[in-house]
N, C-alpha and C positions, 0 to 999 in steps of 0.2 A: 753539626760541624764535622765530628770525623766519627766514622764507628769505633770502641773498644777493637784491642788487638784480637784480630777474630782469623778466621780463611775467608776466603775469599776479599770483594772489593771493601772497601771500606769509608768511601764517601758516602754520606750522607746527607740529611733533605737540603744543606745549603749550596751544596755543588748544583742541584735540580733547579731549586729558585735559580741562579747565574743560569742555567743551560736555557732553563724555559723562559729567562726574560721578566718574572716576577718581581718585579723593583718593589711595587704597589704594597703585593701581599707581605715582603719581605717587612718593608718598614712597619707598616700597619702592626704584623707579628712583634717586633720590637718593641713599639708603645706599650701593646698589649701587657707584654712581660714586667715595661719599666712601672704599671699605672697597678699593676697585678695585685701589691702590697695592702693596697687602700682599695682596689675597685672592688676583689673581692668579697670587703666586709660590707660596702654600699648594698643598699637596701633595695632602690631602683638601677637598671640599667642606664648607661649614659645615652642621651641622645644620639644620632645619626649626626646633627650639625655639630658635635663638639667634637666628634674621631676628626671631619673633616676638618673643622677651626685649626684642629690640633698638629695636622699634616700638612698645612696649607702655608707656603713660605715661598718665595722668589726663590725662582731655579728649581724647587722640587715639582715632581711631576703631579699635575692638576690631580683636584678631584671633587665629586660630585656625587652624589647619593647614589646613583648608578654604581661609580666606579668603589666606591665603597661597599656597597653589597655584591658585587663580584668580587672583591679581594678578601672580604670573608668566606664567602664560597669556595673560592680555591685553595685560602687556609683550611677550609674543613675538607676539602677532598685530596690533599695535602697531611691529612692528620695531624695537625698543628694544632688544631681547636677542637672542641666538641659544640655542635649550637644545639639548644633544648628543641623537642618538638613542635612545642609552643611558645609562640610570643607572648609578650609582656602587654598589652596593649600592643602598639605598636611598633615596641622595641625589643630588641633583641638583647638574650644576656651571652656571648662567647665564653667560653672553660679555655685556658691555653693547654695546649699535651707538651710534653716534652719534646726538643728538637729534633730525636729520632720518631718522635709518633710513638712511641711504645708505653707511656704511660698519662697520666695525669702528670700536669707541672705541679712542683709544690715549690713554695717560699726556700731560697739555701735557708738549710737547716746545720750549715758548717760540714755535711760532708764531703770527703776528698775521694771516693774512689771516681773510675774511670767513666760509672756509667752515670755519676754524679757530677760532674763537673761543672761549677755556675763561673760565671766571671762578670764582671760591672760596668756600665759606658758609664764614664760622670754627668753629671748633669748638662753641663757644655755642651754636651752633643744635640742636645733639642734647645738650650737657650742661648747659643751660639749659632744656632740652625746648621748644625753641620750636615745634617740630615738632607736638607735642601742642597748640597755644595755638591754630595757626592754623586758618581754614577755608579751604576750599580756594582761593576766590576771591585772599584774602591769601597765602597761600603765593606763588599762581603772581604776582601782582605784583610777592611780597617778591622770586623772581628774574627778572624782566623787568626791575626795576631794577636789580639785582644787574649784570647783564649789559651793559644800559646804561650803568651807569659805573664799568663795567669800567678802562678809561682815563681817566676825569675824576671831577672832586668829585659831578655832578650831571646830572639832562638833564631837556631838556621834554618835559611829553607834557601832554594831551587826554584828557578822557574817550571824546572820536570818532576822532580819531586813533589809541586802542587799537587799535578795530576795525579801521582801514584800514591800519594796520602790523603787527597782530600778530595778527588775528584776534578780537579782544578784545571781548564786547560792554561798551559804554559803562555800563552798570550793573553788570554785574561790576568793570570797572575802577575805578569808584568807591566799590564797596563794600570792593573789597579795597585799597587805598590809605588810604581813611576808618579801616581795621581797623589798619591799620602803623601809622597816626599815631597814633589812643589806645593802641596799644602802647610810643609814644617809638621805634621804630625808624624810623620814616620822618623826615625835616623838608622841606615846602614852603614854600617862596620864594616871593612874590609879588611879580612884575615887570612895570609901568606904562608900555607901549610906544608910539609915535606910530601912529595907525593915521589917514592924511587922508580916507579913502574910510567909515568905518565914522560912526554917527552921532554918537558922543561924541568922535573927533577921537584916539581913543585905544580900546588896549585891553588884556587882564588877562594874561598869561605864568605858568602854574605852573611851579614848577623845583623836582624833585624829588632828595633824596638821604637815601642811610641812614647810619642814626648810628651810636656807639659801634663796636664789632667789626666790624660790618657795614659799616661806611663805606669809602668809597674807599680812604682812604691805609693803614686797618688792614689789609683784606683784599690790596693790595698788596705791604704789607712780610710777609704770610701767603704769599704764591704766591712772593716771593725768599726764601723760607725754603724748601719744601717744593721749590722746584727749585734752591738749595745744598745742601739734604740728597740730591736724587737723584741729580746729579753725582758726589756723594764715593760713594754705591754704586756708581752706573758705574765708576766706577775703581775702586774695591774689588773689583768683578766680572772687570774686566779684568786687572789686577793676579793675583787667582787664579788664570787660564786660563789667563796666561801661566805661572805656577810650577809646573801641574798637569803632571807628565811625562806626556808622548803613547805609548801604548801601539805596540812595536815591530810593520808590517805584517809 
């Protein structure tokens, strides 16, 4: 989404997906993460026909076994995924990396620094098919704000300010924000500041947030849900190791 405050630029791989047109890989990445919880403990790989079952909606863009093993490919060459040497039979198992490429992804484990930063789509977004509604421009907004308030109602931003935080060109930014809003997922605030130096003595603040599901306080009490549910597995898991007899050396 955006690098830690560092020198130099500081977009990162999702400005690249918008530049290079990767709708495909982008979503497919998304599943990936949202199925991460439970795929990883599965035993077998998922089939080829179930990613595509699973992406395949009115208005989203087609796909086919083809376009499936090329948007894994360019998640891996992309550094989003790791794929093993060898296949499974016939299938493949993907590792997701972290949305900078810098590490293995792991499960939020609750922490808050910069280069840890998780944030939640609620379910709605795959069984509402929003998935399918968006262009790509709006997607990547829908999570740059996503992310943004992560911890608040709301945050500002700039159509040029995309660019210089996020990588964003300013007209994609406002095509895919203009897209959230006549969808009712977005609401901007219009805030009326002092400015002494500018010619009107004043000037215009957008304050951006998502509504319903998507909103701060929903996706919130969604991520204390889903890390109450992980802890009672941690114990559950722990709890069996300990009652499993240890085979005599």
């Amino acid at each position: 989404m955006q690098l830690p405050d560092r020198d130099g630029p500081r977009a990162s791989t999702l400005a690249r997906l918008l530049h290079e047109r990767k709708h495909r890989p982008l979503l497919l990445y998304i599943l990936l993460l949202t199925c991460w919880p439970w795929l990883s403990d599965r035993r077998d790989p998922l089939e080829g026909a179930v990613w595509i079952r699973a992406l395949t909606a009115k208005g989203a863009p087609t796909w086919s076994p083809s376009t499936l093993s090329r948007s894994w490919a360019e998640l891996a060459e992309l550094g989003l995924i790791s794929k093993p040497e060898k296949r499974e039979g016939r299938l493949m198992r993907p590792t997701p990396r972290r949305e900078d490429a810098g590490a293995d992804y792991e499960v939020p484990g609750g922490r808050r620094d910069r280069w840890n930063a998780y944030f939640a789509l609620p379910d709605e977004f795959w069984t509402d098919e929003l998935f399918a509604k968006l262009s790509l421009p709006a997607l990547v907004m829908l999570l740059l704000v996503a992310k943004e308030t992560n911890g608040k109602d709301e945050v500002w931003l700039t159509y040029e300010n995309a660019e210089e935080w996020y990588g964003i060109k300013p007209k994609s930014a406002q095509n895919g924000l203009t897209e959230l809003q006549k969808l009712g997922i977005l609401h901007r605030r219009t805030q009326v500041v002092k400015a002494p130096l500018s010619g009107h003595g004043q000037t215009v603040r957008m304050w951006y947030s998502l509504t319903g599901p998507y909103g701060h306080q929903s996706r919130a009490a969604l991520q204390q849900r889903a890390a109450k549910e992980r802890r009672k597995r941690l114990r559950r898991e722990a709890r069996a190791e300990v009652s499993t007899p240890k085979e005599l050396e």
